[in-house]
C-alpha positions, 0 to 999 in steps of 0.5 A: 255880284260881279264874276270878280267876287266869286270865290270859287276863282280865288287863288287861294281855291284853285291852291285847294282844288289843285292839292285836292285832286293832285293836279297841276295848276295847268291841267286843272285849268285846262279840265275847267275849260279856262285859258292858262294865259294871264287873262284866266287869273290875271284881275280880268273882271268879266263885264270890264273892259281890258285891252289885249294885246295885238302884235303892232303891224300896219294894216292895209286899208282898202280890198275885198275879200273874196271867201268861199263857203260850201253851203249856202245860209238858209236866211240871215235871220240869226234868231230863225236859223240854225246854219252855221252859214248863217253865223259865218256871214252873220259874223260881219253884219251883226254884234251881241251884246257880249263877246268871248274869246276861245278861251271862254273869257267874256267881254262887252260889246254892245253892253259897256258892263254888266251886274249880276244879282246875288241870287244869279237870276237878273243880268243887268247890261250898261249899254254903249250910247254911240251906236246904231243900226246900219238904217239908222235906228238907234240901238238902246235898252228897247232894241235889246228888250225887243230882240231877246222877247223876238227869240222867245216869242213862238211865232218867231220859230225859232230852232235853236236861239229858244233853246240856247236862250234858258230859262228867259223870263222877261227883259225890262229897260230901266232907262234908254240905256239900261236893261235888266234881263231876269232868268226864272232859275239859275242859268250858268252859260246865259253870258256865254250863250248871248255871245254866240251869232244867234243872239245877234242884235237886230235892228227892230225896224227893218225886222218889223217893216220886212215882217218875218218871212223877209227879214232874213233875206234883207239883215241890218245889224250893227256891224262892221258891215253892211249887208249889200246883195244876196244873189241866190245860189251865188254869193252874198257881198257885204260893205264897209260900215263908215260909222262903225266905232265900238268894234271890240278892243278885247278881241279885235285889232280894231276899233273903227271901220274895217280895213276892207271895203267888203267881203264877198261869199261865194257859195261852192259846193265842191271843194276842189272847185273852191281850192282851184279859184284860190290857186288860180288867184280868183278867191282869197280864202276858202273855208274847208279845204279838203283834207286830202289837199292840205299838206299839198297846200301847205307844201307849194309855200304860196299859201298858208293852211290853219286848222282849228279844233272846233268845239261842241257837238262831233260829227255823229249819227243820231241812233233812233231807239224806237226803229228796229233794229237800232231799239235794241241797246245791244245792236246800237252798242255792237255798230258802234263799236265795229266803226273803226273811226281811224281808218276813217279819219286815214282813208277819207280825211288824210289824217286830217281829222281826228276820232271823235267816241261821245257827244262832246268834241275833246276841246269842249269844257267838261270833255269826258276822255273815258268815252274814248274807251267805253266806245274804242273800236273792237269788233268782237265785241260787236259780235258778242253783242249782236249773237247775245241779241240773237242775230247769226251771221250767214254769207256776208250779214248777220241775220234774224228771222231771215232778214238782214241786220239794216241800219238805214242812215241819213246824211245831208249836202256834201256828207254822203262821203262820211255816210258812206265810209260807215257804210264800208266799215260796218260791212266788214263786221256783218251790218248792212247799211243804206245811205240816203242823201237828202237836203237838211229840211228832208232829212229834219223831217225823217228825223223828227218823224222817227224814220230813221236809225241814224241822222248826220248831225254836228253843231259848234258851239263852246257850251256842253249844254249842246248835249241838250238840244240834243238829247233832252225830252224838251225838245223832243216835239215838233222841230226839236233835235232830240232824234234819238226818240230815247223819252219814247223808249226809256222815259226812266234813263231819259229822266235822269239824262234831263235831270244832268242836263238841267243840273249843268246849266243851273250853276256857275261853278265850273266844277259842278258843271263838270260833274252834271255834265260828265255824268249827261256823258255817261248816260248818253254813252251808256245808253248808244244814243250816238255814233260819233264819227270824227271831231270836226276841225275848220281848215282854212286855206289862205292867200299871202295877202290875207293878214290877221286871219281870226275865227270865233270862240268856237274856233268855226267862223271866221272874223272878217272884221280883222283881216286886211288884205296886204299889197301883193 
């Protein structure tokens, strides 16, 4: 079966659906996650081709972008890594099979269409027959059957594609340009998922002959550009593909060689050294802008500031249920309702930001407005529930058995600042904080070991099933991300959050994952699992010359491969 036969997209059931739940057309598609525009109904067959829409300008050919990112990726490895520095370069070296767009439509790109079995459970993928790899490599059915095998394959160590990647059985090529890619059960994001960077296609050559411990430091995809140079803790420059020709016309106004020559990324940690090169002519783009100087970026008029919502997991503190104090429920509930996130997002993020109260950001399909409530700022509250669990404030904290009631939390790189913030505002309701700054693999380690009471985490992605690389018992092991040790604590409420996990990806239907997934909100929230903090937005600052700036589907990382750079 195709998408296209589904009924439950139907005009006739989403009359139904609108008259069942006294919604508008507009708002019912909205909670679905699917766009309003022409493309959500308008005969868009998921697996075919159609063309959108790009305003008719001209282009300049020639140039190299010059962008700043604040960190550095650990390995352009997509299938090793996590970084999301990893995707935002990634984006122009590699291509996936398929591609979406942000309002979750998915078309080919490496795959010319797809079939999907009656039972939903094998995928059969039409490749493209003109493309190869930047070494030369052909790319065909082996090349897709040997990179999906690579994501599964344990020596492989993969932290989150493995993950992402389902219920994977197995990938068999039918011929050097078919291939049937079969799920042991029914796996409902499997298309949105294989879209996204750590899915990205590799050449099987250069992967083999680097061996994994090198490959991530010499990538060759199919993309538009060619990896060129990494000089550690500078920079990595990438170059103009000549032969590229199957970029795609659904998301990008092109379709052959990019505009630019190349790109250069440069690694700057301080923003404000980031924002100076961009002002002084010396950086074409910076990524994260601080907050604190977009409005005086936007208000000079010689640059333009986009923000972009993005999607998946918010900026929160994983809560450890098995390290005193935060295994008890009540102290997790009483911190979290003593964070004033507005006075956060005023004081440290200029307005810039926005709350964030459950484990979704508000522009994730399934978004569940109720936490907004369950978690709202109310410090009696807090104190009701710390006096229930026996805690008695005496001088500035509240105390048990002589000792201060100390959380101890855990930020990485450039995000002291946010641990610090909670720091001030738990202050003021009695809770003393420590805050610990560490590198990303230190602060893993804590983690994964139970060290702590709350680790900083946040993590893109345009699926709900993010929730489950968090919070499922699955990946409670050994360089898994389930932090909050909740399987040790409470396996019977852990059972019931897998089992809403693993409903919400084991259908298609939107309004069923919707409901599985709403419910995986309830027990998370119910149980403080998290501290959200704010909901993460991608401020971009961008010279005049910079045209057809685009991000990703999980409004993050940006697409290179459209811009091009006008004459001053």
């Amino acid at each position: 079966m195709t998408y296209a036969k589904d009924s439950f997209w139907s005009e006739e059931s989403v009359a139904q659906r609108v008259a069942q739940q006294g919604m508008s057309r507009r708002r019912l598609l909205k909670m679905l996650g699917i766009g309003v525009g022409a493309t959500a109904f308008g005969g868009v067959t998921p697996g075919l081709s159609t063309r959108r829409a790009f305003a008719q300008d001209q282009p300049a050919t020639g140039g190299n972008l010059r962008l700043s990112l604040p960190l550095e990726p650990d390995s352009l490895d997509p299938h090793r890594t996590p970084s999301r520095y990893m995707w935002m370069v990634g984006l122009s070296i590699y291509d996936p099979l398929v591609i979406s767009d942000n309002e979750s439509n998915i078309y080919p790109n490496l795959a010319e269409s797809w079939t999907i079995s009656d039972d939903q459970l094998t995928y059969s993928f039409k490749l493209r027959q003109d493309v190869k790899f930047h070494d030369g490599t052909p790319f065909n059915a082996e090349a897709v059957k040997y990179n999906y095998d690579r994501v599964v394959d344990p020596a492989t160590g993969s932290l989150l594609s493995n993950d992402d990647i389902g219920p994977y059985e197995s990938s068999t090529v039918i011929d050097d340009y078919t291939v049937e890619v079969k799920m042991k059960q029914v796996y409902g994001p499997f298309l949105r998922m294989i879209s996204l960077m750590e899915f990205a296609i590799i050449s099987p050559t250069a992967a083999e002959a680097a061996g994994l411990d090198n490959y991530g430091r010499q990538p060759v995809g199919t993309g538009p550009f060619i990896f060129k140079e990494w000089i550690l803790q500078e920079s990595i420059e990438v170059e103009r593909n000549p032969d590229y020709a199957w970029g795609s016309a659904d998301i990008y106004r092109n379709t052959g060689p990019s505009f630019l020559d190349g790109v250069k990324y440069s690694f700057i940690a301080e923003a404000q050294t980031a924002l100076a090169a961009l002002e002084a002519g010396e950086l074409d783009v910076v990524l994260g802008v601080p907050n604190i100087e977009a409005q005086r970026l936007r208000d000079s008029g010689d640059f333009s500031v986009e923000k972009f919502a993005a999607m998946g997991q918010p900026t929160a503190f994983v809560l450890n249920t098995m390290k005193a104090p935060t295994d008890d429920v009540n102290v997790r509930k009483a911190i979290i309702k003593a964070l004033d996130r507005e006075a956060i997002n005023k004081n440290l993020f200029a307005g810039e930001s926005a709350p964030a109260f459950g484990p979704l950001s508000p522009a994730t399909f399934t978004y569940w407005p109720e936490v907004e409530t369950i978690n709202a700022y109310d410090p009696a509250a807090a104190d009701t529930l710390l006096t229930t669990s026996g805690w008695a404030k005496s001088g500035d904290f509240y105390q048990k058995d002589g000792q201060n009631l100390t959380i101890e939390l855990y930020t990485f790189g450039t995000t002291s600042d946010i641990g610090e913030a909670v720091q001030g505002q738990l202050k003021k309701n009695g809770i003393d904080v420590k805050v610990n700054n560490l590198d990303w693999t230190e602060q893993k380690d804590i983690a994964f070991r139970g060290l702590h009471n709350g680790c900083l985490v946040t993590f893109g992605s345009p699926d709900p099933r993010i929730m489950k690389l968090l919070y499922h018992s699955i990946n409670m092991r050994e360089n898994g991300w389930a932090w909050s040790h909740f399987k040790e604590a409470n396996p019977e409420a852990q059972a019931a959050l897998d089992a809403a996990l693993d409903a919400g990806e084991s259908t298609t239907d939107p309004a069923e994952r919707t409901t599985h997934y709403t419910e995986a909100q309830r027990l998370i929230v119910e149980n403080a699992l998290e501290m959200s903090v704010k909901s993460d937005f991608q401020i971009v600052g961008l010279s005049k010359q910079v045209q057809g700036w685009l991000m990703d589907d999980a409004n993050y990382h940006p697409r290179v491969y459209n811009v091009s750079l006008q004459p001053e």
